[in-house]
Short mmCIF file of the C-alpha atoms (twelve columns), coordinates in Angstrom:
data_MODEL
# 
_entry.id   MODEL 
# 
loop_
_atom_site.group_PDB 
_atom_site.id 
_atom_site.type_symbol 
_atom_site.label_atom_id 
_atom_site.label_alt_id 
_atom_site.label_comp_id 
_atom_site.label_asym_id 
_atom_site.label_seq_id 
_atom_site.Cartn_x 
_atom_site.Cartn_y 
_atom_site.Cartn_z 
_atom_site.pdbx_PDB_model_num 
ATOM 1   C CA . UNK A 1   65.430 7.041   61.558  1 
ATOM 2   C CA . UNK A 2   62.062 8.450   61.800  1 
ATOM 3   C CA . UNK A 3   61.914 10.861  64.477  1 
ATOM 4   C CA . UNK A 4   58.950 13.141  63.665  1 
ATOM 5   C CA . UNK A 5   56.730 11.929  66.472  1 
ATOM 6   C CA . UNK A 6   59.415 13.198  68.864  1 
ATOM 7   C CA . UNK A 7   59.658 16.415  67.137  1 
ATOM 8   C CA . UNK A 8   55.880 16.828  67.122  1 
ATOM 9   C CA . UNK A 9   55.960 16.354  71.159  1 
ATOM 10  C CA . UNK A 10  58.697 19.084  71.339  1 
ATOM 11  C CA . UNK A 11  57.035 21.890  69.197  1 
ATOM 12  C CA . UNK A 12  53.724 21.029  71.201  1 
ATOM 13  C CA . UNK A 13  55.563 21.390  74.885  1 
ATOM 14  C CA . UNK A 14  56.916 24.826  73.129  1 
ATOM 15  C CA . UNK A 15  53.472 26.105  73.216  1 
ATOM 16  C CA . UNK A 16  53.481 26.912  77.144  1 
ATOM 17  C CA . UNK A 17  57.279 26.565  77.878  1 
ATOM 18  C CA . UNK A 18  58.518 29.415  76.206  1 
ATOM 19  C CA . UNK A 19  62.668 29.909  75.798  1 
ATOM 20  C CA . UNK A 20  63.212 26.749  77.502  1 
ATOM 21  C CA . UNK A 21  63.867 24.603  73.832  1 
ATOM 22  C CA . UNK A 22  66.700 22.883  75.789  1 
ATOM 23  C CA . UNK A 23  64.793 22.031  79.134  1 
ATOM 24  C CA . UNK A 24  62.312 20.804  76.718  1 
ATOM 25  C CA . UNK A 25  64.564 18.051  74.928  1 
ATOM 26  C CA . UNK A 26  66.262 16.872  77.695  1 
ATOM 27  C CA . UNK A 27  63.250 16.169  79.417  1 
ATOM 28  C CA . UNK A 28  61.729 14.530  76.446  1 
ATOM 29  C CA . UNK A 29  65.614 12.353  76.542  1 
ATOM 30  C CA . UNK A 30  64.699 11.254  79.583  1 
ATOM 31  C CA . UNK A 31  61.462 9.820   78.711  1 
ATOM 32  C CA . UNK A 32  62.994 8.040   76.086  1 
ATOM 33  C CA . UNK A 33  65.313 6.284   77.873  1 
ATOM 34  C CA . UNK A 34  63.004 5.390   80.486  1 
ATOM 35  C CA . UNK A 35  64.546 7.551   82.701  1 
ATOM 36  C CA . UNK A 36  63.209 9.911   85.981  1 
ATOM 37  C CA . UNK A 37  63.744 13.375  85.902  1 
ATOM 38  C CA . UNK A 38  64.833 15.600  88.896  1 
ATOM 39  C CA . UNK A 39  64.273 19.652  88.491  1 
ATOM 40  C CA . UNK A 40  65.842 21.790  90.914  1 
ATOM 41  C CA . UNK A 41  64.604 25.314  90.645  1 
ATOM 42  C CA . UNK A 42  62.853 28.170  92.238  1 
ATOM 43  C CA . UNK A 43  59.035 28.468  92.968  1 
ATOM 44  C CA . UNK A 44  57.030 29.900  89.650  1 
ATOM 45  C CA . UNK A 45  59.324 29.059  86.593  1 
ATOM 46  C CA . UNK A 46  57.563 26.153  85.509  1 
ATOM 47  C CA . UNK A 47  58.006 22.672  86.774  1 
ATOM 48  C CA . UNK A 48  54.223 21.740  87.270  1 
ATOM 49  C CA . UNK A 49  53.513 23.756  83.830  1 
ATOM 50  C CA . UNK A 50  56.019 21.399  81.959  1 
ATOM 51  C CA . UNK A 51  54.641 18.329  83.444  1 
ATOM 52  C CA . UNK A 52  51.482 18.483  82.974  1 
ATOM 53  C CA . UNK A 53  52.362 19.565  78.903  1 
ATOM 54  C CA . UNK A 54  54.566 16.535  78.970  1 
ATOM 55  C CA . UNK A 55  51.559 14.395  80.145  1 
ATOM 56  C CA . UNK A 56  48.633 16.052  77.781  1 
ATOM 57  C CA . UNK A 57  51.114 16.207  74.850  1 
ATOM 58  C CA . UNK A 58  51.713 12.253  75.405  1 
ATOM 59  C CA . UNK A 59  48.241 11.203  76.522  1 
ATOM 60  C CA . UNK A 60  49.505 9.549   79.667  1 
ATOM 61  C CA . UNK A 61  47.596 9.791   83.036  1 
ATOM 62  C CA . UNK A 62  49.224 12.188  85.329  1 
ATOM 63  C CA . UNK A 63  48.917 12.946  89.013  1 
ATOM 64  C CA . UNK A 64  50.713 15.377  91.245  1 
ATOM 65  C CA . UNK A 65  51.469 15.532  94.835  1 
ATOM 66  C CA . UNK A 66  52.205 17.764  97.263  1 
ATOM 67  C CA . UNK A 67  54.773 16.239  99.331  1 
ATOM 68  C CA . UNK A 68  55.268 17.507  102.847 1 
ATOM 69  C CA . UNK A 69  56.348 16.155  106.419 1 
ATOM 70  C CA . UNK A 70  53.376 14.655  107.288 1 
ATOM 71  C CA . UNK A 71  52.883 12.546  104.034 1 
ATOM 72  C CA . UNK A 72  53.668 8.841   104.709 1 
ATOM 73  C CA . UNK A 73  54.104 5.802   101.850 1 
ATOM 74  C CA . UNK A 74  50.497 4.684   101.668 1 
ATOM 75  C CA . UNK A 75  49.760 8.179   100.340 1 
ATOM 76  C CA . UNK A 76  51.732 7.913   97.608  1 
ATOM 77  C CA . UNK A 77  51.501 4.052   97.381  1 
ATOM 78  C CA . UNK A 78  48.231 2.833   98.341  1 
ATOM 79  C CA . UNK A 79  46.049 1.205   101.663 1 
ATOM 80  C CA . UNK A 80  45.095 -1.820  102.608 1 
ATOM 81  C CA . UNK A 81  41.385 -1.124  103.277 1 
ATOM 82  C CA . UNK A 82  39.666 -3.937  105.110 1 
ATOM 83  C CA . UNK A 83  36.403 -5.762  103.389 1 
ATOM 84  C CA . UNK A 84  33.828 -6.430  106.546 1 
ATOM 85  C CA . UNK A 85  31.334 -8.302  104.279 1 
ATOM 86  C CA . UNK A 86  34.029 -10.606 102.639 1 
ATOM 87  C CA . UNK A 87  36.504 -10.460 105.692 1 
ATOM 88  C CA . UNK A 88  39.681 -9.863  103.507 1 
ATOM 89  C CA . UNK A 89  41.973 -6.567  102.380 1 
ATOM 90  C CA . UNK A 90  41.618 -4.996  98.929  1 
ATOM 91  C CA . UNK A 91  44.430 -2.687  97.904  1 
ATOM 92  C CA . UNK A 92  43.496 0.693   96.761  1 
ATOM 93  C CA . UNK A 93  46.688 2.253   94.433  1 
ATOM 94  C CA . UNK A 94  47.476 4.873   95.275  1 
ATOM 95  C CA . UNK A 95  48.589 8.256   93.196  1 
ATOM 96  C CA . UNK A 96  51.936 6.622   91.958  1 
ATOM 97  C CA . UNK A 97  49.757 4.779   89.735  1 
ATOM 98  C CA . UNK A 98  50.135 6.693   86.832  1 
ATOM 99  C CA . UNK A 99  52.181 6.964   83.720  1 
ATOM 100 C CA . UNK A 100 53.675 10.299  85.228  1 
ATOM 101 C CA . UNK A 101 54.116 10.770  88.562  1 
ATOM 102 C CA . UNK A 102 54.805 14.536  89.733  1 
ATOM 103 C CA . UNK A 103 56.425 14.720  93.382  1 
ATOM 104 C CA . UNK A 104 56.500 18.469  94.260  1 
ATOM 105 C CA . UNK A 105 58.808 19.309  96.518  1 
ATOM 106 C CA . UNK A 106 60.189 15.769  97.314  1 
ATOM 107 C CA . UNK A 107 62.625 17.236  99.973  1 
ATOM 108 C CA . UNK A 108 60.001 18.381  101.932 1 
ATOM 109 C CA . UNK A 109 58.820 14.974  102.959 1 
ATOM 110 C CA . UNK A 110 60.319 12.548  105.548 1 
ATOM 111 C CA . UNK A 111 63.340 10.266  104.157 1 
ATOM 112 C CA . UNK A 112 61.146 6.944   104.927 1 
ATOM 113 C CA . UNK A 113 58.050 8.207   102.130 1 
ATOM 114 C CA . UNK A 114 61.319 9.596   100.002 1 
ATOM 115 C CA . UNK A 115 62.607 5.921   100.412 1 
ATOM 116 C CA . UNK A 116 58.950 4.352   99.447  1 
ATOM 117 C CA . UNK A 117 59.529 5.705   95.681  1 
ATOM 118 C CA . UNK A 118 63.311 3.731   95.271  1 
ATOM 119 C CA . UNK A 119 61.168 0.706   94.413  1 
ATOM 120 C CA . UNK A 120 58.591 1.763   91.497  1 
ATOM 121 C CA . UNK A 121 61.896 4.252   90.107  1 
ATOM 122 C CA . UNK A 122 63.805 1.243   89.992  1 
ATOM 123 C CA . UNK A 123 61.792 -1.846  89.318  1 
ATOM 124 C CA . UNK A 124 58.648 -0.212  88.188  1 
ATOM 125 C CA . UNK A 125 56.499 -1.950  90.769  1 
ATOM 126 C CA . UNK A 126 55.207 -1.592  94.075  1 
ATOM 127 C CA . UNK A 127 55.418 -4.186  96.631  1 
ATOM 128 C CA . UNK A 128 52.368 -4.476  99.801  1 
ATOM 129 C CA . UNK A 129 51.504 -7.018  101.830 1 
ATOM 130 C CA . UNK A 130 48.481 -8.017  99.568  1 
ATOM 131 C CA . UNK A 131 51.677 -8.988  96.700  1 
ATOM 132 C CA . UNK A 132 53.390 -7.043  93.977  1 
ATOM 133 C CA . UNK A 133 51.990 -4.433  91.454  1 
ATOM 134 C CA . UNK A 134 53.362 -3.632  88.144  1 
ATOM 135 C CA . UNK A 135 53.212 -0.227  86.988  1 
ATOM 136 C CA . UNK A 136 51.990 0.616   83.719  1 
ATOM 137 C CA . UNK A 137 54.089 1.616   81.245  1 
ATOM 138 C CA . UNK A 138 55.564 4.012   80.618  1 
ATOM 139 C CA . UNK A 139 56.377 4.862   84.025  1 
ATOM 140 C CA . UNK A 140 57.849 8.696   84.867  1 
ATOM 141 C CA . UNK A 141 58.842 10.221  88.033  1 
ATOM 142 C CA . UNK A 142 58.990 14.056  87.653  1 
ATOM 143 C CA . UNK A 143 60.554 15.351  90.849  1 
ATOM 144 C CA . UNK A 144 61.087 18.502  91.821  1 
ATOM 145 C CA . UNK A 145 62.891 20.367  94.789  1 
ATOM 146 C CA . UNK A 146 64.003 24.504  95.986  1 
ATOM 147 C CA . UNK A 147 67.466 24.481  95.659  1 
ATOM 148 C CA . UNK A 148 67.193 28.099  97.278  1 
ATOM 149 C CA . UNK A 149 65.564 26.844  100.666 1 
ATOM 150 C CA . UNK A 150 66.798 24.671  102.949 1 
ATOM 151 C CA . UNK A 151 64.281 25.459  106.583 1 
ATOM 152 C CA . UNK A 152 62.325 22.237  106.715 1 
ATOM 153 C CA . UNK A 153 63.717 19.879  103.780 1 
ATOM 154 C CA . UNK A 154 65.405 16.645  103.854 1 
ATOM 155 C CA . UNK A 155 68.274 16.136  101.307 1 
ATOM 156 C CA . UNK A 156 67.489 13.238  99.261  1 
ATOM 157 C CA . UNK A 157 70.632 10.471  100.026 1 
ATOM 158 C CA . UNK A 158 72.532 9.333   97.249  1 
ATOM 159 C CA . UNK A 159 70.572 6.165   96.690  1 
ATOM 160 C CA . UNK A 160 68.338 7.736   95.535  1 
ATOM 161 C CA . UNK A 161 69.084 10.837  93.774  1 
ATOM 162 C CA . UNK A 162 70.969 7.949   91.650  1 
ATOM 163 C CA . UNK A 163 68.179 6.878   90.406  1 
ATOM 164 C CA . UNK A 164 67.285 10.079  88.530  1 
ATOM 165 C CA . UNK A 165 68.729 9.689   85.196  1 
ATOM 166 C CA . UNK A 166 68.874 13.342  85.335  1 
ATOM 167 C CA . UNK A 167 68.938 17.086  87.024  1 
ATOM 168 C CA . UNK A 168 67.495 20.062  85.178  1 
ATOM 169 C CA . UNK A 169 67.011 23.541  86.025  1 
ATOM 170 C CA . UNK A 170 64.501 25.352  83.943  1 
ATOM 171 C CA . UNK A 171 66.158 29.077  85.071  1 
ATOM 172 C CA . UNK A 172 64.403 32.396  84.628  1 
ATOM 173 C CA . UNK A 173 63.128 33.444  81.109  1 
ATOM 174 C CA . UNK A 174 64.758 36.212  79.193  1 
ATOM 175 C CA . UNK A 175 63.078 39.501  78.303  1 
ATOM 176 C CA . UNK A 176 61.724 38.810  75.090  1 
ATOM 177 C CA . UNK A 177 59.940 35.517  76.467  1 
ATOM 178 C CA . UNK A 178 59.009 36.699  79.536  1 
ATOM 179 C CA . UNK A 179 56.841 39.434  77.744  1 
ATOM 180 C CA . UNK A 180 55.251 36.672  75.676  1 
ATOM 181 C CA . UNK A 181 54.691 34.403  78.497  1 
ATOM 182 C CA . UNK A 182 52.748 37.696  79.876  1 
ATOM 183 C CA . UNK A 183 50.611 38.127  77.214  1 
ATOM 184 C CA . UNK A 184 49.684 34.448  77.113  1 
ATOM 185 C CA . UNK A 185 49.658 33.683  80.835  1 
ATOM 186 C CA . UNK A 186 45.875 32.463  80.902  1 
ATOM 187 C CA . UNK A 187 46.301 30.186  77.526  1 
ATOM 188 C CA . UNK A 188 49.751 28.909  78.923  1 
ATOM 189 C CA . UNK A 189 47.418 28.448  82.136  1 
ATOM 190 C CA . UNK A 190 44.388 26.157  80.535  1 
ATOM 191 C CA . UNK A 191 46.292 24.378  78.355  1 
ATOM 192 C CA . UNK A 192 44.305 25.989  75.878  1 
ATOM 193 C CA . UNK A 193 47.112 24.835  72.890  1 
ATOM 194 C CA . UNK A 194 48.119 21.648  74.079  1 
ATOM 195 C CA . UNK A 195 46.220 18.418  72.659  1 
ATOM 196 C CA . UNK A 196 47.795 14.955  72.209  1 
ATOM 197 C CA . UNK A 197 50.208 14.539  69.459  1 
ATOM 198 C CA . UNK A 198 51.313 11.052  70.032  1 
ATOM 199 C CA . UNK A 199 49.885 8.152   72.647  1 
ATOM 200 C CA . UNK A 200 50.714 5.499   75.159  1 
ATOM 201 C CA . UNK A 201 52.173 3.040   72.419  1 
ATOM 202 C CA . UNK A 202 54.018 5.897   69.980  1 
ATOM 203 C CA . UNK A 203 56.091 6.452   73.557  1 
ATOM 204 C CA . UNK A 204 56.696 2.907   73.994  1 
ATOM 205 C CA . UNK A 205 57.496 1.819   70.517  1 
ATOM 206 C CA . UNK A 206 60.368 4.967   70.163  1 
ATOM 207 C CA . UNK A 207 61.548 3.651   73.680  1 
ATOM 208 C CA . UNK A 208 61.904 0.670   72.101  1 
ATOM 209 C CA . UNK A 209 63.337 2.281   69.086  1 
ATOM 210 C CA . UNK A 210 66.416 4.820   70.920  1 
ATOM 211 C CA . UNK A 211 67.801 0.951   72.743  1 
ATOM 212 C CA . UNK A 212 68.086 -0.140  69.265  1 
ATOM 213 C CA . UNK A 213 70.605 3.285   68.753  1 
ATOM 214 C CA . UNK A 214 73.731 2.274   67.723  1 
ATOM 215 C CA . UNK A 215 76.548 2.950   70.160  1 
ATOM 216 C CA . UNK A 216 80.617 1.919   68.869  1 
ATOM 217 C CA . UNK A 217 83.049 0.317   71.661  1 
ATOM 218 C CA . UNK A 218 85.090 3.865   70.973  1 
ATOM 219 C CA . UNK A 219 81.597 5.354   72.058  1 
ATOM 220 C CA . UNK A 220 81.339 3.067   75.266  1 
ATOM 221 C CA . UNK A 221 84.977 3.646   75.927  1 
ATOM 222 C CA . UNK A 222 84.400 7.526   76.038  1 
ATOM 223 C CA . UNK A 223 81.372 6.851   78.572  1 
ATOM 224 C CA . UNK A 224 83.329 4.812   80.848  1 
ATOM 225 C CA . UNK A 225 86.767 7.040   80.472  1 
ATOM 226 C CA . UNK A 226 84.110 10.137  81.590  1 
ATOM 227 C CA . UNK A 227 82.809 8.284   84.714  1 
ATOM 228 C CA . UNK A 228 86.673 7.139   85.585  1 
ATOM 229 C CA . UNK A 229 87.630 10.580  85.231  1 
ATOM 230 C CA . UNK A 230 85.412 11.723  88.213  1 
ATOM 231 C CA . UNK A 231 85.822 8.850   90.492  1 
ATOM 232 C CA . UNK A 232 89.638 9.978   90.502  1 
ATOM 233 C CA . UNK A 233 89.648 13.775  90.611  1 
ATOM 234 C CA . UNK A 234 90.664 15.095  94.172  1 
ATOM 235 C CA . UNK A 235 88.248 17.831  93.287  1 
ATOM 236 C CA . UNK A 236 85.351 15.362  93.782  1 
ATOM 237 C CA . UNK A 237 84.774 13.162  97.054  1 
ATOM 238 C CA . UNK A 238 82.059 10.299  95.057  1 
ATOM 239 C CA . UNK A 239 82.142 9.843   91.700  1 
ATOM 240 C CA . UNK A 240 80.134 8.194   89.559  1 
ATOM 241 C CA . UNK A 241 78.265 4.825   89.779  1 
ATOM 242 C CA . UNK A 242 77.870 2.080   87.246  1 
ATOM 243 C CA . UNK A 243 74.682 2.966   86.845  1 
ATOM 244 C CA . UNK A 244 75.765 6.427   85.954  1 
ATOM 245 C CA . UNK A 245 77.525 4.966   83.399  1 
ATOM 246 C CA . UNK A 246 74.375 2.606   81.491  1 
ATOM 247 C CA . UNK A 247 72.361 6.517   82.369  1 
ATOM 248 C CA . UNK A 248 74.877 8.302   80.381  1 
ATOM 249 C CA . UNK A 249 74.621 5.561   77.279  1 
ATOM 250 C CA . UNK A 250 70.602 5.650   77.378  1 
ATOM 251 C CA . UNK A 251 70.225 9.062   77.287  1 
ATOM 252 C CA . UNK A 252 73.062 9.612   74.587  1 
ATOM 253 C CA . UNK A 253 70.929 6.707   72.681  1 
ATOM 254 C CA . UNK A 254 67.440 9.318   72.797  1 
ATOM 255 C CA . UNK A 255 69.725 12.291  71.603  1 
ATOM 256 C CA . UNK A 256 70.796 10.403  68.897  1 
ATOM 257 C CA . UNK A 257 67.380 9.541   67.945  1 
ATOM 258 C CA . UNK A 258 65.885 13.370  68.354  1 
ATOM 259 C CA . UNK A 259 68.368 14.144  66.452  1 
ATOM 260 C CA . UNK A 260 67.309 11.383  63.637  1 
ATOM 261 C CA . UNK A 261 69.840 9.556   64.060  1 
ATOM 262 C CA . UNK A 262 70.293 5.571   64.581  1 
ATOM 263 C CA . UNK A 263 73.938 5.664   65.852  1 
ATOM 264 C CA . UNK A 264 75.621 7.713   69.248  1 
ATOM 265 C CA . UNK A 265 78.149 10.626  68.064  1 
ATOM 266 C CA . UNK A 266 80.904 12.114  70.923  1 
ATOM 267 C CA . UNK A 267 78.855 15.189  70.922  1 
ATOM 268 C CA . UNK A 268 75.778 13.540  72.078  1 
ATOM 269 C CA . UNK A 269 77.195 12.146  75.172  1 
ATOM 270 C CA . UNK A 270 78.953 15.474  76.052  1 
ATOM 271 C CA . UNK A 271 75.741 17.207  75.601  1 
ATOM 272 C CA . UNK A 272 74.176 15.235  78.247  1 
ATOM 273 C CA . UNK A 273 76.964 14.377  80.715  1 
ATOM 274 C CA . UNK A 274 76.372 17.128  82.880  1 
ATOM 275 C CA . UNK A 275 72.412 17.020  83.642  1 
ATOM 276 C CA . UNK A 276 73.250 13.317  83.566  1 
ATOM 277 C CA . UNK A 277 76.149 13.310  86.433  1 
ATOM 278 C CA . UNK A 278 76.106 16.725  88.054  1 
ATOM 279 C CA . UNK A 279 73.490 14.851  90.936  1 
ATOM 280 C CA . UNK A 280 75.314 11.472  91.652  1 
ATOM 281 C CA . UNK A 281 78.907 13.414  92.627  1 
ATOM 282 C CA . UNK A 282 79.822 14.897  96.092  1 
ATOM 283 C CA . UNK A 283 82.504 17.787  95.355  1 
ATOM 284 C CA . UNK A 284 85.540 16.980  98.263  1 
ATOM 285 C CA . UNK A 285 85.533 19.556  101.316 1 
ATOM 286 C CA . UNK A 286 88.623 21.181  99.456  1 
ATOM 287 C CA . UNK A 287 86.327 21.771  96.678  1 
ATOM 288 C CA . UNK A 288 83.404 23.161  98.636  1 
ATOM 289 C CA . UNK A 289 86.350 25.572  101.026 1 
ATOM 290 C CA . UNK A 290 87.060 27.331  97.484  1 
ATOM 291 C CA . UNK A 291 83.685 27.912  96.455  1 
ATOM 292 C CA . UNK A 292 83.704 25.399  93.239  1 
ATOM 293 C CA . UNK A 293 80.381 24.551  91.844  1 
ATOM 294 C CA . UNK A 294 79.582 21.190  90.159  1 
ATOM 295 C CA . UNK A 295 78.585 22.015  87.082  1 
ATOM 296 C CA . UNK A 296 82.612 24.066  86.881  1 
ATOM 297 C CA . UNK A 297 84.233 21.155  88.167  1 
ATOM 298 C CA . UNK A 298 82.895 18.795  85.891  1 
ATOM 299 C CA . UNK A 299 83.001 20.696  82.822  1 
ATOM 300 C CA . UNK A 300 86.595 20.761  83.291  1 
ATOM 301 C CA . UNK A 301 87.255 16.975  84.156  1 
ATOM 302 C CA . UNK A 302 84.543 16.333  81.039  1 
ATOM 303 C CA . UNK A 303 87.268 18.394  78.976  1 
ATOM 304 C CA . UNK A 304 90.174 16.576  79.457  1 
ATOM 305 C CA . UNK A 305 89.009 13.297  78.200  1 
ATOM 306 C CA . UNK A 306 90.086 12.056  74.446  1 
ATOM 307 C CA . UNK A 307 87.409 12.663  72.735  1 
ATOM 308 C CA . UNK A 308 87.171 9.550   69.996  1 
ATOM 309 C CA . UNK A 309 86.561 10.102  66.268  1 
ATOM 310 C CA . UNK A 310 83.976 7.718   64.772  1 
# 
């Protein structure tokens, strides 16, 4: 399986996202599968930075927004603006129409604009009074949220942190980066190394390419034995959906295929599981009491599942 484009998109993103080689693929995973991405860190480390490489690197339009309380739907959606000499609405589309769609800070914004995204995340279309509009393809939401600050925010609700095939945290840099990142700030900055290396249809065609992956029933089995696994533990009060479960399988699909490969291994679905179903769970009150984290707990339950051989 030809997977050079992807590679190509990786080394480019490496250009201003220095040290984060992991961030970098899992993001580009999620892309793949047609899947939204939710990144949970601190102020400064580079969530807008790695969007807007993703979106030059790919070619695809990009817009940002600053989400706060005061933003409502039609900001993000569109208006209805009225016509006096023809006496009928027009829609104007708003920002979400765009192949990647940056929310900044979505839990700073009130839970009804939150809720107006669950549509185009899901269905990849947005639905006014004037009728229904399909967004172009491909279609990302890049969310991002201060996992540090809590004055002001409003916890996105399960619905619809489900619908983010996956939670990343890009984390500080280490030394060695950090003083390259210094020396390169304004170039990292500009953009000055990033041009397109692939376009609209190259992302589309190796979309269509990873659901062609090859995944065995012993493969599918070890996906569904993981999600069973947390909706049992007493260390976890939700487990995972079903659509946790078709998340897991997508994403292990695009691994496979970075990896240049046209069929799912074990380790490609335990590489993932984590970013994949740390968000969906709610660790029990027990859990919380003795100071567990998520990513512990479900390392552990992750562990104890037969792992097949293929």
């Amino acid at each position: 399986m030809d997977n050079s484009k992807a590679l190509s998109i990786l080394e480019n993103i490496k250009k201003v996202i220095i040290g984060k080689d992991d961030v970098i693929e899992k993001v580009l995973i999620a892309v793949l599968a047609r899947g939204h991405i939710l990144i949970e860190d601190i102020p400064g480390v580079g969530k807008t930075t790695l969007a807007k490489a993703l979106a030059k690197s790919m070619d695809l339009s990009y817009k940002r927004v600053q989400f706060t309380p005061d933003l409502m739907p039609s900001d993000i959606l569109g208006i209805n603006i009225y016509n006096k000499e023809t006496g009928s609405f027009s829609f104007k589309k708003g920002p979400i129409f765009n192949h990647i769609f940056l929310a900044d800070e979505i839990n700073r914004t009130s839970p009804k604009t939150q809720s107006s995204l669950l549509q185009a995340m899901e269905e990849g279309e947005v639905s006014t009074e004037e009728g229904d509009y399909v967004l172009e393809k491909p279609f990302i939401v890049l969310a991002t949220q201060n996992p540090i600050e809590y004055q002001g925010t409003f916890p996105l609700p399960e619905a619809q942190l489900d619908r983010f095939l996956m939670r990343l945290s890009i984390g500080y840099p280490d030394k060695s980066h950090e003083v390259n990142i210094l020396k390169n700030h304004k170039s990292i900055k500009n953009m000055e190394n990033i041009e397109p290396v692939v376009n609209k249809q190259d992302i589309l065609n190796m979309q269509d390419e990873v659901e062609k992956v090859t995944a065995q029933d012993s493969i599918m089995e070890y996906i569904i034995n993981i999600v069973n696994v947390t909706r049992n533990s007493e260390e976890l009060q939700l487990g995972a959906s079903p659509r946790a479960s078709i998340d897991l399988l997508k994403a292990a699909r695009a691994k496979a295929y970075i990896s240049g490969r046209d069929y799912v291994i074990p380790d490609d679905v335990k590489e993932i599981a984590i970013p994949v179903l740390s968000h969906r769970l709610i660790m029990s009150p027990s859990s919380r009491i003795e100071g567990k984290s998520m990513e512990e707990v479900l390392n552990r339950l992750i562990n104890k599942v037969f792992i097949p051989v293929i």
